[in-house]
C-alpha positions in Angstrom: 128.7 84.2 33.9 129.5 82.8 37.2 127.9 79.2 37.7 125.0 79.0 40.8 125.9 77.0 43.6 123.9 74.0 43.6 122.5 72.4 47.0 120.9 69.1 46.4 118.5 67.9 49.9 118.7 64.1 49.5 118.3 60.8 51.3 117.3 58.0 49.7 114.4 57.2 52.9 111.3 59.1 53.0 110.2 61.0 56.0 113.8 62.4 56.9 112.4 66.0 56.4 113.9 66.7 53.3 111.0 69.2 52.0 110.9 70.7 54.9 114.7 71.3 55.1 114.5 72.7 51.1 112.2 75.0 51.8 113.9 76.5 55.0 116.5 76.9 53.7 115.1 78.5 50.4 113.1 81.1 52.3 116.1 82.1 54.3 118.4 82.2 51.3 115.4 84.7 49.9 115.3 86.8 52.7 119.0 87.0 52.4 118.5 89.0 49.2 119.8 85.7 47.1 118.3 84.6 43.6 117.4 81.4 44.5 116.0 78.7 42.2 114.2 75.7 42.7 113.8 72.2 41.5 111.5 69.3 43.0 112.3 66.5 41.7 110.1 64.3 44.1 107.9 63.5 41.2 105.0 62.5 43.0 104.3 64.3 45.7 106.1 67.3 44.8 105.8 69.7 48.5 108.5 71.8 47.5 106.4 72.6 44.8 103.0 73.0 46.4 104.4 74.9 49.4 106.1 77.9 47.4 102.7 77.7 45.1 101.0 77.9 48.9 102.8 81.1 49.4 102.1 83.1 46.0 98.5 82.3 46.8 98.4 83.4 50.1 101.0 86.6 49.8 98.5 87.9 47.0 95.0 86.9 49.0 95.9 88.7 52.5 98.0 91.5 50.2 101.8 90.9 51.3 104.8 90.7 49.5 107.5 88.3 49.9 110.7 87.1 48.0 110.0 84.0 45.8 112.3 81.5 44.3 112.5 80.8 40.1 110.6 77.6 39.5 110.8 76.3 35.9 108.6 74.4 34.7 108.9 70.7 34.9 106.0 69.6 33.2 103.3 66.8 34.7 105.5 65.0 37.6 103.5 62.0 37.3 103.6 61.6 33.7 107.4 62.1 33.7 107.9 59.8 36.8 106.7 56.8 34.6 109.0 58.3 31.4 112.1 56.4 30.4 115.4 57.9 31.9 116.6 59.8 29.3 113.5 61.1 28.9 114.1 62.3 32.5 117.5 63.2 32.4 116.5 65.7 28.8 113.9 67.3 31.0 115.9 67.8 34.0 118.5 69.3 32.1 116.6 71.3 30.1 115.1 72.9 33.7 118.2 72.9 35.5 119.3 75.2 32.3 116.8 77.8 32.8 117.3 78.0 36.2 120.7 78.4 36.0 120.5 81.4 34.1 117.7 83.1 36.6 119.4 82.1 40.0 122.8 82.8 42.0 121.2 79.4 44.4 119.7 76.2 42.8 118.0 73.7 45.8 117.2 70.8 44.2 114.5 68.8 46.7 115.1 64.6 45.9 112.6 61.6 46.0 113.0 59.3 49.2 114.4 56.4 46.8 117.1 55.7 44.1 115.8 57.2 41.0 117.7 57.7 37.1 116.9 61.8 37.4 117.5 61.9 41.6 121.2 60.3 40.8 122.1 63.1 37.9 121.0 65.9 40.0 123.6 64.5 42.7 126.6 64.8 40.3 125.5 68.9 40.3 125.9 69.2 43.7 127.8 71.8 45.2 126.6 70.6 48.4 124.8 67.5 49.5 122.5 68.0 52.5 121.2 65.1 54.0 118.8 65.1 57.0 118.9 62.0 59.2 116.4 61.3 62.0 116.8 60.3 65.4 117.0 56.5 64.9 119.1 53.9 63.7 116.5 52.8 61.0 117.6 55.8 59.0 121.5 55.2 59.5 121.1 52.2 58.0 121.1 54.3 54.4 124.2 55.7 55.8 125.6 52.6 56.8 125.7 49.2 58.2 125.8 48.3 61.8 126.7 45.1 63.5 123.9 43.7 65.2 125.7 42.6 67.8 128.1 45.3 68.7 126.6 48.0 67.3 129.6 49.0 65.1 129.8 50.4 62.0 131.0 47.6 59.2 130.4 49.2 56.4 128.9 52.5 54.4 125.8 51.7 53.0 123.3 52.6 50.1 123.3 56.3 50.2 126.9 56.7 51.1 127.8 54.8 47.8 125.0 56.7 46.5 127.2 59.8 47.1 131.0 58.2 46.4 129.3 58.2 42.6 127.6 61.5 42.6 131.6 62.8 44.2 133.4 60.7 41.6 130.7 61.8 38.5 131.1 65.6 39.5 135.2 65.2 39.2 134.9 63.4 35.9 132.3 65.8 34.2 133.3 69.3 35.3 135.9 68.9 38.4 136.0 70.0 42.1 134.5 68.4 44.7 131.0 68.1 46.9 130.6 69.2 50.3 128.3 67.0 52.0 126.5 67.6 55.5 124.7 65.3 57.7 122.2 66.9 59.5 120.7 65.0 62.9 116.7 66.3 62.1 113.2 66.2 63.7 115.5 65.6 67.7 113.0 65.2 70.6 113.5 68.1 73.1 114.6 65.1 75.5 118.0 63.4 75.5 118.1 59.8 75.0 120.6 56.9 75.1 119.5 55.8 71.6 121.0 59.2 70.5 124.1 59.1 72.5 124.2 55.8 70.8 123.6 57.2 67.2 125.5 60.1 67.6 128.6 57.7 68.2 128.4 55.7 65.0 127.5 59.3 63.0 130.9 60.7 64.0 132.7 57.3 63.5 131.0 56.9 59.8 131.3 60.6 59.2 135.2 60.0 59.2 135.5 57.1 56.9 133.1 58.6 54.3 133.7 62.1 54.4 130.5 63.9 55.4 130.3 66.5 58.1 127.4 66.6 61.2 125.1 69.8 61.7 122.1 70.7 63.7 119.2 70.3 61.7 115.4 71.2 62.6 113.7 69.6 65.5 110.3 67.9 65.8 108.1 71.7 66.0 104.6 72.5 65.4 105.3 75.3 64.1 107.1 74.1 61.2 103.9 72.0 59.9 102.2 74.9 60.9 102.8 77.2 58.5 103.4 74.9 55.6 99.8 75.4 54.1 100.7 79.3 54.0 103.3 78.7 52.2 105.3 80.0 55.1 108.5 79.6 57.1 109.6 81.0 60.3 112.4 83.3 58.4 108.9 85.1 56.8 107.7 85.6 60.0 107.4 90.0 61.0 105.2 92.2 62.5 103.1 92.5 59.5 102.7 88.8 58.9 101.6 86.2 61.4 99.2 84.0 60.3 99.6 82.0 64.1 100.3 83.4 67.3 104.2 84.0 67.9 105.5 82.9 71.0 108.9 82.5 72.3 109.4 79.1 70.8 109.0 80.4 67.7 111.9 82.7 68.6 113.4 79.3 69.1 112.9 77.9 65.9 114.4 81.2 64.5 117.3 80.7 66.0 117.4 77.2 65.0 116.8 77.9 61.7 119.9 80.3 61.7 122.4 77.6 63.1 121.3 75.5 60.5 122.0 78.2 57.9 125.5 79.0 59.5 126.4 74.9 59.2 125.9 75.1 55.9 128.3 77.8 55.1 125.3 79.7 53.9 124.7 83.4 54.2 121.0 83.3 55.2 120.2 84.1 59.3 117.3 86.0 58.9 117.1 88.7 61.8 115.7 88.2 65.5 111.8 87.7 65.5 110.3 90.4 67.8 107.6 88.6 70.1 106.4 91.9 71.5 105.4 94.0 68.9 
């Protein structure tokens, strides 16, 4: 059997959008007609998790049907976030088992923070995606800037973060990770501080070996539809739980660059506003 291709969502800061990245990207992948399993390792909170348990409960109370990923179970997150790391690491691998048997697509969604089980999943990475806002508070997991100049000196937590997962993953079953950099949540407004960041992206991108895609910008309609358990790629004519309006055309669109960065086959087609 042919092994799935593993995407791991990680960044060791919270509130980068990394849920909200995993799910998009899940959804489309579904609507691609992929098998697609996933894992939430974010122990505590777990939105991965809740939002594709959002969506069986919605799809079967307003009588629709729509694709849905494998989710094995993982048992009580908060009960294993306080377990011993082997404990974690059994667990995980007994889940990342079963859902390697069910899916052609594993996303695994990560904590914001350095964790025993968030670190193993790296080393499974086909491909590391890493959302990044608009600010130099969250480069600094990329990397370290010079306070005075503004230049990069140095990689930083995450980026060694992923030198181990890359140099793990050769060791254990060979090949190498992809890893993508995606600038997330953008103001529709330009702004020096992004000309700025954009800059020392490029410049780090080079020395550690990531590459730079468009992620999702700052939307409503993204939080929107979250409690549905619904992404833009499940919008039709059948199923609108908001108004559509042109931006979420937009959105579409967006969320099919972000799919063709990734080297993934999942652009969902063209929302039609009019029907």
């Amino acid at each position: 059997m042919s092994q799935p291709h593993v995407i791991v969502v990680g960044n060791e800061k919270g509130g980068a959008g990394k849920s909200t990245l995993a799910i998009h990207i899940a959804t489309a992948l579904l609507h691609a007609g992929r098998r697609v399993g996933v894992i939430d390792l974010d122990l505590r909170q777990r939105s991965m998790a809740r939002f594709f348990a959002n969506r069986q409960a919605w799809t079967a109370a307003n009588g629709h049907a729509l694709p849905c990923p494998f989710e094995a179970d993982l048992g009580d997150g908060r009960v294993l976030a306080k377990a011993d790391g082997d404990t974690q690491i059994s667990r995980f691998e007994t889940v990342f088992g079963q859902t390697a048997t069910e899916a052609d697509v594993i996303i695994i969604d990560t904590p914001g923070g350095d964790t025993t089980i968030s670190r193993v999943a790296h080393t499974r990475a086909d491909l590391i995606v890493t959302p990044l806002n608009d600010s130099f508070v969250d480069f600094d997991m990329l990397g370290t800037i010079d306070p005075v100049t503004l230049e990069v000196l140095k990689p930083s937590l995450y980026s060694e973060s992923v030198w181990e997962a890359r140099k793990g993953r050769a060791v254990q079953r060979g090949g190498s990770i992809d890893w993508v950099v995606l600038t997330n949540r953008l103001a529709v407004a330009e702004a020096r501080n992004r000309r700025r960041l954009d800059e020392r992206l490029e410049k780090l991108a080079k020395r550690v070996g990531f590459r730079i895609g468009p992620g999702l910008r700052d939307r409503v309609i993204y939080r929107e539809l979250f409690p549905f358990g619904l992404t833009v790629a499940d919008l039709s004519n059948d199923i609108r739980p908001v108004a559509v309006s042109l931006a979420h055309v937009a959105a579409r669109q967006e969320l099919r660059n972000l799919m063709q960065s990734l080297n993934l086959d999942g652009a969902a087609a063209p929302l039609d506003t009019a029907a």
